[in-house]
PDB file of N, CA, C and O in Angstrom:
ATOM      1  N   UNK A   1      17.439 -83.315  86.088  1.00  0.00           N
ATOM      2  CA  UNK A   1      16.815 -84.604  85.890  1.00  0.00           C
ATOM      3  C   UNK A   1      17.641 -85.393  84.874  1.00  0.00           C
ATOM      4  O   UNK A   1      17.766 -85.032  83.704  1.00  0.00           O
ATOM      5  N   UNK A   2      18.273 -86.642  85.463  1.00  0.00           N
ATOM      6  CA  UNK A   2      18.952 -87.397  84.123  1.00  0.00           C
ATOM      7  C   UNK A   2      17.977 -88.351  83.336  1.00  0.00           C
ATOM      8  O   UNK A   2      16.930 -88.784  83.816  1.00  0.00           O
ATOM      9  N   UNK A   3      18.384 -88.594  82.227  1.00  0.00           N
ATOM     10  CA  UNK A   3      17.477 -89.264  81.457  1.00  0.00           C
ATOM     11  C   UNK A   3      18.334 -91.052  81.726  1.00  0.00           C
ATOM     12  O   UNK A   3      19.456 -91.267  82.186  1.00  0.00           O
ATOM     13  N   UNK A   4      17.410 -91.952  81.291  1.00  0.00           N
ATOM     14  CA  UNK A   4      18.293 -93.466  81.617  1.00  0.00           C
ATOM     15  C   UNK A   4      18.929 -93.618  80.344  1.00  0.00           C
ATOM     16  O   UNK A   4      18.395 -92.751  79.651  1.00  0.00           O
ATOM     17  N   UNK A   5      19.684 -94.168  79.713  1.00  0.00           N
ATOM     18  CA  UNK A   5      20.308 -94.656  78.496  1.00  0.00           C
ATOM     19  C   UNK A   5      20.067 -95.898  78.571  1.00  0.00           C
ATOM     20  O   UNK A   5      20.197 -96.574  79.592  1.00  0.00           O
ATOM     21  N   UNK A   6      19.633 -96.360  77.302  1.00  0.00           N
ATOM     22  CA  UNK A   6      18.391 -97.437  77.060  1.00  0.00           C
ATOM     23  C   UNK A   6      19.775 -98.428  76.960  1.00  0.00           C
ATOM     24  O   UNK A   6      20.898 -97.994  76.706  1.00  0.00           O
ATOM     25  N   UNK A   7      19.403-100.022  77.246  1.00  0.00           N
ATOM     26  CA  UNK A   7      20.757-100.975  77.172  1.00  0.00           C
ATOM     27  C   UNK A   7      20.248-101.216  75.836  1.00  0.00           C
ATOM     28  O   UNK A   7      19.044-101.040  75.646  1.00  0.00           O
ATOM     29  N   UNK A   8      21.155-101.675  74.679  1.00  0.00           N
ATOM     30  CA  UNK A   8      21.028-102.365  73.736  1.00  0.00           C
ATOM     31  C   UNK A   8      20.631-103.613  73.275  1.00  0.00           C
ATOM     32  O   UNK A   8      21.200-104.602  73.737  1.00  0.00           O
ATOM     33  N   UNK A   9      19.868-103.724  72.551  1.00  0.00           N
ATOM     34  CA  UNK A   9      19.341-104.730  72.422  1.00  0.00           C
ATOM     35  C   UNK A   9      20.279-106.341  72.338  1.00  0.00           C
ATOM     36  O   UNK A   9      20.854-106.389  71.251  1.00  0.00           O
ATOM     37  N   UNK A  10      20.416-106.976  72.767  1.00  0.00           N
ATOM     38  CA  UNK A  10      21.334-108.421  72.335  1.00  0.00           C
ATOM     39  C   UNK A  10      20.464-109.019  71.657  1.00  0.00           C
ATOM     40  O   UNK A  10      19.244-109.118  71.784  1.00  0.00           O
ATOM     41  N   UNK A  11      21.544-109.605  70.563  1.00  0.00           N
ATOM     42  CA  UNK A  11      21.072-110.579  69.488  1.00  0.00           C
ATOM     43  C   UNK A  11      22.147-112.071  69.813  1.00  0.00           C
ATOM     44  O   UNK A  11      23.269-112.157  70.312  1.00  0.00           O
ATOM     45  N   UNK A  12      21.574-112.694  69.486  1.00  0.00           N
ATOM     46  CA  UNK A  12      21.994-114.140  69.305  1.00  0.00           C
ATOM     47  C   UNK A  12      22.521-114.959  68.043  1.00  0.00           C
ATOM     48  O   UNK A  12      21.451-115.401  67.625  1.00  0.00           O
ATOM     49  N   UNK A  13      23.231-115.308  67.413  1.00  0.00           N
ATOM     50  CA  UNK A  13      23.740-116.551  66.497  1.00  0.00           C
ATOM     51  C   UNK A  13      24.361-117.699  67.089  1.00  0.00           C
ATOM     52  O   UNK A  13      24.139-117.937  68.276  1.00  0.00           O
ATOM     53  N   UNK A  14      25.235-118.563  66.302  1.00  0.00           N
ATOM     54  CA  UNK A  14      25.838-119.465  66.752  1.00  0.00           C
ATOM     55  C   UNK A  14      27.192-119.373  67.431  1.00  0.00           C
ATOM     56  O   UNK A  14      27.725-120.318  68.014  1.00  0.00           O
ATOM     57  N   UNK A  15      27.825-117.862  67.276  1.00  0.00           N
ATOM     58  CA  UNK A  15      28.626-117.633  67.844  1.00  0.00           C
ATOM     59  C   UNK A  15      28.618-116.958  69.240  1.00  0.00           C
ATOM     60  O   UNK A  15      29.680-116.845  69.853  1.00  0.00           O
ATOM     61  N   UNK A  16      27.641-116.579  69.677  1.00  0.00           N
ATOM     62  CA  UNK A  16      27.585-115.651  71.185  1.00  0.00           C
ATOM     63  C   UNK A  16      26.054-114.399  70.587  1.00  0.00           C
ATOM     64  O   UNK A  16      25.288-114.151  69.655  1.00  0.00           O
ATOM     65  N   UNK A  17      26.463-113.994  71.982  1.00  0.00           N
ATOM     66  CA  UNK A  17      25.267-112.524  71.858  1.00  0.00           C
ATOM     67  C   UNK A  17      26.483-111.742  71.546  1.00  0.00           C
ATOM     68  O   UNK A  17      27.645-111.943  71.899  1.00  0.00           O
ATOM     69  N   UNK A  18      25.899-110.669  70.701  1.00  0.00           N
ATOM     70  CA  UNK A  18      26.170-109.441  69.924  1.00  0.00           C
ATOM     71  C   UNK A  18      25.213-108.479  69.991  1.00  0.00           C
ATOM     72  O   UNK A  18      24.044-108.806  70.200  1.00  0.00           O
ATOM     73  N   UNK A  19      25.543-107.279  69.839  1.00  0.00           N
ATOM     74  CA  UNK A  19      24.623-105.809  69.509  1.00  0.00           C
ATOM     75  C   UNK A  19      25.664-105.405  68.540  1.00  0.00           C
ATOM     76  O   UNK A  19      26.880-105.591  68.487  1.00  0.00           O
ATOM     77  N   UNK A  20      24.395-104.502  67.432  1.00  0.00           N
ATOM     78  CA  UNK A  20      24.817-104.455  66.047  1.00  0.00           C
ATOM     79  C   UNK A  20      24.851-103.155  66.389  1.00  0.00           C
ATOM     80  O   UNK A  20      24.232-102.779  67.384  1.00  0.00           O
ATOM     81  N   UNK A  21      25.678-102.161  65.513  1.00  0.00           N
ATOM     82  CA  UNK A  21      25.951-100.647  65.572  1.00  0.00           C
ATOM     83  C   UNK A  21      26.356-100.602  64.209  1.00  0.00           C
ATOM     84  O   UNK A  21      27.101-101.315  63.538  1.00  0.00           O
ATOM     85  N   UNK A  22      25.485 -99.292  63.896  1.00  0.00           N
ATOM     86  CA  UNK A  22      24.991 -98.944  62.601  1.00  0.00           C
ATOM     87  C   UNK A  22      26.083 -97.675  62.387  1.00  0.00           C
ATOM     88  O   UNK A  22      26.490 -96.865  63.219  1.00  0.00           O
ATOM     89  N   UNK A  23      26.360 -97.795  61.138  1.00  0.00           N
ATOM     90  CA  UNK A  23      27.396 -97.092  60.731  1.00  0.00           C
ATOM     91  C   UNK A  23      26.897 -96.259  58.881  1.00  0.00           C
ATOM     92  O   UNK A  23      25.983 -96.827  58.283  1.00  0.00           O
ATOM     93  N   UNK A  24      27.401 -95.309  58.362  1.00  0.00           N
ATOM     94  CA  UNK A  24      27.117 -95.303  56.956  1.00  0.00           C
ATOM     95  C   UNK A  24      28.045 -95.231  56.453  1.00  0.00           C
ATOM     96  O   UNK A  24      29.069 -94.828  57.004  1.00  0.00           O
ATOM     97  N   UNK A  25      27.954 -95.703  54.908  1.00  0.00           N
ATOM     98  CA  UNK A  25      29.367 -96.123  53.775  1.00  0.00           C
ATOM     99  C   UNK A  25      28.699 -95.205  52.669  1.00  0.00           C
ATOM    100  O   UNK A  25      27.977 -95.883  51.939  1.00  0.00           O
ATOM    101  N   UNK A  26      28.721 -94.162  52.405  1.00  0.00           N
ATOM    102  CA  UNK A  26      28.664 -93.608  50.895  1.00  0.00           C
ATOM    103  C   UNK A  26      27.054 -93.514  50.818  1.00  0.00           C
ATOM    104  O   UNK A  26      26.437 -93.424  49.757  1.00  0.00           O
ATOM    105  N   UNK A  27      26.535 -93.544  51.948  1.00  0.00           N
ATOM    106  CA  UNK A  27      25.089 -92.934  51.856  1.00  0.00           C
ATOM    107  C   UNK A  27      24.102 -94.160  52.144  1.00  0.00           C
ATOM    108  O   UNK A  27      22.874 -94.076  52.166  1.00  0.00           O
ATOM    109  N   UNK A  28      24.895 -95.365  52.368  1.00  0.00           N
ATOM    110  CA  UNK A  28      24.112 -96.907  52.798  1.00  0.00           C
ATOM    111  C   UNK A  28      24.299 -96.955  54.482  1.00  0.00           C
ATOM    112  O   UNK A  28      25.275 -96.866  55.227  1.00  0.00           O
ATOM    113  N   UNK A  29      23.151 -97.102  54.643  1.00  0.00           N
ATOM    114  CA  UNK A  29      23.542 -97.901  56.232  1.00  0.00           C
ATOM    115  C   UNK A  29      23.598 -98.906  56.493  1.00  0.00           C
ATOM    116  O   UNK A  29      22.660 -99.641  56.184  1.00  0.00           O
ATOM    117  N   UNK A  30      25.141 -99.607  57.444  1.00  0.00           N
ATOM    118  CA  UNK A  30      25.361-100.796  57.378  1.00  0.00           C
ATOM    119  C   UNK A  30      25.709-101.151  59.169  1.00  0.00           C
ATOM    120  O   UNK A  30      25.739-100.203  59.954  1.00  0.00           O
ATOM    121  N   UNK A  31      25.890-102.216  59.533  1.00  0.00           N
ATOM    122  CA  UNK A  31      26.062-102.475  60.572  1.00  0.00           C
ATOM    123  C   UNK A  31      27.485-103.470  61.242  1.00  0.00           C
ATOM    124  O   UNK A  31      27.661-104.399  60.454  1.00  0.00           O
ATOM    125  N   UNK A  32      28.097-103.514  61.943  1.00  0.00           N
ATOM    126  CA  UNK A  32      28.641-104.527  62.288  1.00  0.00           C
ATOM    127  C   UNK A  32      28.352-104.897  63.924  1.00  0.00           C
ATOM    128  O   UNK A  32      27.865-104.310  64.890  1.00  0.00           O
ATOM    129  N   UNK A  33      28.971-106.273  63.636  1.00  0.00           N
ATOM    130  CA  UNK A  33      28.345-107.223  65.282  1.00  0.00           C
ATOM    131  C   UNK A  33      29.527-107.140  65.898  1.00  0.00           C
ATOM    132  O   UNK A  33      30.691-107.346  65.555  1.00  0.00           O
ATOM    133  N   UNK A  34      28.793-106.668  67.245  1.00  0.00           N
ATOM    134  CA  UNK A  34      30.233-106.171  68.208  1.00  0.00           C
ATOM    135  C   UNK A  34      29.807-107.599  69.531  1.00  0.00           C
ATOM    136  O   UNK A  34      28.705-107.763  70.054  1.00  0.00           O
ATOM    137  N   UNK A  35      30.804-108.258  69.723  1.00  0.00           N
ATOM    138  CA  UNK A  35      30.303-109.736  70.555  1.00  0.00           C
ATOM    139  C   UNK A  35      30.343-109.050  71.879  1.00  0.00           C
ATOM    140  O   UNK A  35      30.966-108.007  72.074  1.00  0.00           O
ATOM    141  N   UNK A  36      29.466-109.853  73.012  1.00  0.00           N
ATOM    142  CA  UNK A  36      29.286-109.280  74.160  1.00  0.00           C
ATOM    143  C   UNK A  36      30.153-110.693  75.104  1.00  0.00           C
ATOM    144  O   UNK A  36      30.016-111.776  74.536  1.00  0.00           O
ATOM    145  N   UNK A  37      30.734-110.722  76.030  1.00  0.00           N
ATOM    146  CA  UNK A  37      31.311-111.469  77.239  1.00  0.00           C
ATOM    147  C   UNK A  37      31.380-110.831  78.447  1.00  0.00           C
ATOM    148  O   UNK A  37      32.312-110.120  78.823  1.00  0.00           O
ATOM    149  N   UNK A  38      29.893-111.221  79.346  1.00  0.00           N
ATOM    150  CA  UNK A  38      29.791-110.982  80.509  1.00  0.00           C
ATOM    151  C   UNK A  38      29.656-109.302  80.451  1.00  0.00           C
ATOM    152  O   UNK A  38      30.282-108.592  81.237  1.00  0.00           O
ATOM    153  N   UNK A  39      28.965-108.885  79.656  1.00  0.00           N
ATOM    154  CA  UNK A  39      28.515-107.690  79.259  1.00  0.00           C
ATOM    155  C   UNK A  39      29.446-106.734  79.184  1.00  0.00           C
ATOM    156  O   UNK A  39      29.345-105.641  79.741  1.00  0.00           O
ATOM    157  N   UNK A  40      30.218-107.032  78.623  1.00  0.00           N
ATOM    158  CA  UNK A  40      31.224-105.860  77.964  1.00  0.00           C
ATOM    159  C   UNK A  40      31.904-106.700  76.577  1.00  0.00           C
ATOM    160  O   UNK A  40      31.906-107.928  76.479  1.00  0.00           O
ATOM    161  N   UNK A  41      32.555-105.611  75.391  1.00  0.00           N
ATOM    162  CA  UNK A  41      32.779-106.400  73.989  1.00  0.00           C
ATOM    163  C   UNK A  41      34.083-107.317  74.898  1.00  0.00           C
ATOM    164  O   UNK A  41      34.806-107.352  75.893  1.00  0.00           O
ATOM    165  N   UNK A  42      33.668-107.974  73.624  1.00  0.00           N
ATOM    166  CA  UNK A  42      34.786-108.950  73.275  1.00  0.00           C
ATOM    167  C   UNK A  42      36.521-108.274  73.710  1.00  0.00           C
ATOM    168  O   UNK A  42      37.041-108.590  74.780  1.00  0.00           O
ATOM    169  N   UNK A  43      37.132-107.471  72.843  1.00  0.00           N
ATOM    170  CA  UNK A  43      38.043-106.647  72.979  1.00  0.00           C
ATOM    171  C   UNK A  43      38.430-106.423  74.031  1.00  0.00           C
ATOM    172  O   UNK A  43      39.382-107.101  74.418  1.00  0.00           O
ATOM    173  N   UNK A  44      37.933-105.512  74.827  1.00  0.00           N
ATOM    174  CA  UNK A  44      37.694-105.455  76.210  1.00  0.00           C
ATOM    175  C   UNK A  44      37.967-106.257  76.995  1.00  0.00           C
ATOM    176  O   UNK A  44      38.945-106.140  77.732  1.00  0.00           O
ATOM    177  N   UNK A  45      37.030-107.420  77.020  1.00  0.00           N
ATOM    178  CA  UNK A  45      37.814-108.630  78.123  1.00  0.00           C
ATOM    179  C   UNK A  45      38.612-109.010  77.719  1.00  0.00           C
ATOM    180  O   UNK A  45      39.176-109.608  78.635  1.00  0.00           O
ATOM    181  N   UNK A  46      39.293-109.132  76.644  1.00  0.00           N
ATOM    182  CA  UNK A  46      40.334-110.053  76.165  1.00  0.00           C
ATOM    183  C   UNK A  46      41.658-109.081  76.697  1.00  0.00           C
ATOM    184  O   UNK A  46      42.554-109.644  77.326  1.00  0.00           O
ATOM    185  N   UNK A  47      41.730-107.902  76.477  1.00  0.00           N
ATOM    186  CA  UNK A  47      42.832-106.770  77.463  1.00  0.00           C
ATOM    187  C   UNK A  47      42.606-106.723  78.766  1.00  0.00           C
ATOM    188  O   UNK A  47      43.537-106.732  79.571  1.00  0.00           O
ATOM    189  N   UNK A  48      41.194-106.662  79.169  1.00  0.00           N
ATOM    190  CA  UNK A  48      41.647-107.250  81.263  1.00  0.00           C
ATOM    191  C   UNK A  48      41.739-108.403  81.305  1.00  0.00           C
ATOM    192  O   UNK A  48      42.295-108.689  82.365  1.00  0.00           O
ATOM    193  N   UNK A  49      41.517-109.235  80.765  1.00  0.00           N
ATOM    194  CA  UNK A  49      41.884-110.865  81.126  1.00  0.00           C
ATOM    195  C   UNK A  49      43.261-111.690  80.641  1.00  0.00           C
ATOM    196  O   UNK A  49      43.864-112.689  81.035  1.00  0.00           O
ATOM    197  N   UNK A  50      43.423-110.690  79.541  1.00  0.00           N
ATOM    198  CA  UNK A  50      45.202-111.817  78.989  1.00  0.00           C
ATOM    199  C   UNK A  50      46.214-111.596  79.818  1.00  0.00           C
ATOM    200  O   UNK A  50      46.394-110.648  80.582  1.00  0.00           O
ATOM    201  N   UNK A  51      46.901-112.594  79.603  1.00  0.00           N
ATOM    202  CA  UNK A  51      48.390-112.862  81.001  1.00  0.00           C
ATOM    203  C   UNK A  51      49.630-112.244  80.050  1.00  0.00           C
ATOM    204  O   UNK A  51      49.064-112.108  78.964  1.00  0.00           O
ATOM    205  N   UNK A  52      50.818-111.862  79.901  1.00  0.00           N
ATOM    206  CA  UNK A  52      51.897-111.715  79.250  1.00  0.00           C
ATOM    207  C   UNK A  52      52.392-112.767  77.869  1.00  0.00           C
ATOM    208  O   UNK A  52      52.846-112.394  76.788  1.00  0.00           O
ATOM    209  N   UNK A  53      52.052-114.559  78.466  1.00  0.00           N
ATOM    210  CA  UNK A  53      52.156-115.053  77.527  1.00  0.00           C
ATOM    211  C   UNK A  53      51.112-115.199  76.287  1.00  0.00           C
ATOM    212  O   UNK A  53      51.522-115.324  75.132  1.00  0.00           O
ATOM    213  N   UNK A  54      49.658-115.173  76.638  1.00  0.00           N
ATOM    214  CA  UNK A  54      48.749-114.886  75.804  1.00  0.00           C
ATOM    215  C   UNK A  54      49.024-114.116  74.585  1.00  0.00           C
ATOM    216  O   UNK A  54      49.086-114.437  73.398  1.00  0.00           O
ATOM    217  N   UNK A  55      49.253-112.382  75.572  1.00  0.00           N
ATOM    218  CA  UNK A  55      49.751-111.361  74.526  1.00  0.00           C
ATOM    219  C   UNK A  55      51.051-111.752  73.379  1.00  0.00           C
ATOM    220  O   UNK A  55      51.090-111.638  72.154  1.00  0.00           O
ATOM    221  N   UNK A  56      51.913-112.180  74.225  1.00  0.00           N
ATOM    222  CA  UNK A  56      53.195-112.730  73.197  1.00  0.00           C
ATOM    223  C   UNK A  56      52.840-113.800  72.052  1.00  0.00           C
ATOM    224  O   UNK A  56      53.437-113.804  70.976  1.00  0.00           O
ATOM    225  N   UNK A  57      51.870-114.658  72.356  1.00  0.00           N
ATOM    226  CA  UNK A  57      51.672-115.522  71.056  1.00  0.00           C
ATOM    227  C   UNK A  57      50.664-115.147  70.342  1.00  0.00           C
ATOM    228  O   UNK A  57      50.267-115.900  69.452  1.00  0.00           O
ATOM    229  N   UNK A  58      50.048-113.933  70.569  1.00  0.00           N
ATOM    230  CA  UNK A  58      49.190-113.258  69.539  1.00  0.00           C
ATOM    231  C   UNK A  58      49.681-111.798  68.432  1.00  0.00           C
ATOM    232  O   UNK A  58      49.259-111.168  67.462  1.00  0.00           O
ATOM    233  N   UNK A  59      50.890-111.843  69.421  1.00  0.00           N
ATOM    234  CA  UNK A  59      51.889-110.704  68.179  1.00  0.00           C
ATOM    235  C   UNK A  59      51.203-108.825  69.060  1.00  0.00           C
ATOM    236  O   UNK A  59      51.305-107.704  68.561  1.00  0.00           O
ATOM    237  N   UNK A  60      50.655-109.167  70.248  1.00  0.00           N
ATOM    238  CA  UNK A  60      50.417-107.997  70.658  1.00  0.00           C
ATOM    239  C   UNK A  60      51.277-107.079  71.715  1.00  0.00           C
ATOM    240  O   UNK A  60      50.964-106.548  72.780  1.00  0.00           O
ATOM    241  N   UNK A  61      52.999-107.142  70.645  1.00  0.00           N
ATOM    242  CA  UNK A  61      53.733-106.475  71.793  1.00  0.00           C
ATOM    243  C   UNK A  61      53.002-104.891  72.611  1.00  0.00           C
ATOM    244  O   UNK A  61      52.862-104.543  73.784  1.00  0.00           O
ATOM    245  N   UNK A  62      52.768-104.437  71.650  1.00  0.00           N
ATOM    246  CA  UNK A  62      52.686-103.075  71.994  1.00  0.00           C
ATOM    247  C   UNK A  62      51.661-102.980  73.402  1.00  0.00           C
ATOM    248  O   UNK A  62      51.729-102.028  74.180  1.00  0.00           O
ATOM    249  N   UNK A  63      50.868-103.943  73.548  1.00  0.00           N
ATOM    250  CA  UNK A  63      49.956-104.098  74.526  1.00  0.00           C
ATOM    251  C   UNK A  63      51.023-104.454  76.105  1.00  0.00           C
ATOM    252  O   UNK A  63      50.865-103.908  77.197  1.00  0.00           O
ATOM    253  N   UNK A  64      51.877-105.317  75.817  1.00  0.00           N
ATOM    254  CA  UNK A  64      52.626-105.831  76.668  1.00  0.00           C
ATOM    255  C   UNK A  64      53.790-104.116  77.057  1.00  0.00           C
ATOM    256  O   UNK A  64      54.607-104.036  77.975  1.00  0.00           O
ATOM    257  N   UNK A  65      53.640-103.601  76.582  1.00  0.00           N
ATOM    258  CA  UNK A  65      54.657-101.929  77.271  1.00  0.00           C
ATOM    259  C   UNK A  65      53.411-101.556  77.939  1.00  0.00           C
ATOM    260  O   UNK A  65      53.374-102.012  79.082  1.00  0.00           O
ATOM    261  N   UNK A  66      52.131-100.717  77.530  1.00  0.00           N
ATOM    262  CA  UNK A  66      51.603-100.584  78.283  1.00  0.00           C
ATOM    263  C   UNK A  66      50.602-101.530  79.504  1.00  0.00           C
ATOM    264  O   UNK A  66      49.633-101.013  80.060  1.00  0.00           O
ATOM    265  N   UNK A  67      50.879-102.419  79.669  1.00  0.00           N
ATOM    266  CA  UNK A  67      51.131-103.050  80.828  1.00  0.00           C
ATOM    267  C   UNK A  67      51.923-103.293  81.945  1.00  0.00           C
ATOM    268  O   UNK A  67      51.671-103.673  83.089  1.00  0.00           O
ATOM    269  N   UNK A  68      53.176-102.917  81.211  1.00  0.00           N
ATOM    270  CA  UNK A  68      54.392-103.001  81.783  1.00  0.00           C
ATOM    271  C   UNK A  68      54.839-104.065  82.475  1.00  0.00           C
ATOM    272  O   UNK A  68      55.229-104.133  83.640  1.00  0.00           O
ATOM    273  N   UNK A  69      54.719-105.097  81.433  1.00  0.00           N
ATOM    274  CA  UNK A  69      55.014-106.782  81.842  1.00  0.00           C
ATOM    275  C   UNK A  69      56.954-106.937  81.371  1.00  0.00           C
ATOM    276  O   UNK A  69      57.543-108.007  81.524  1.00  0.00           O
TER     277      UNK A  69
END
């Protein structure tokens, strides 16, 4: 029997929806906002969606080998 894995909650500001993921620092729990686009992070789409020149004016050679542009 599989169990479902619950979706995360989205939050809203002025910048986009985000879900927060909780992390600890020295015994505090803290969080950071991971942005959502078309339901996957930010990060993510920005590596299936950039073209060769994108990558080049953002200083992300190393991305551009494994692509093999």
């Amino acid at each position: 029997m599989k169990k479902n894995k619950k979706k995360p909650k989205l939050y809203k500001d002025k910048n986009g929806e985000y879900i927060k993921q909780w992390y600890f620092v020295r015994g505090k729990q803290k969080f950071i906002k991971i942005y959502i686009i078309d339901g996957i992070p930010a990060d993510e789409f920005y590596l299936q969606n950039a073209d060769p020149i994108t990558l080049l004016q953002d200083g992300h050679y190393e991305l551009l080998d494994q692509i093999n542009f």
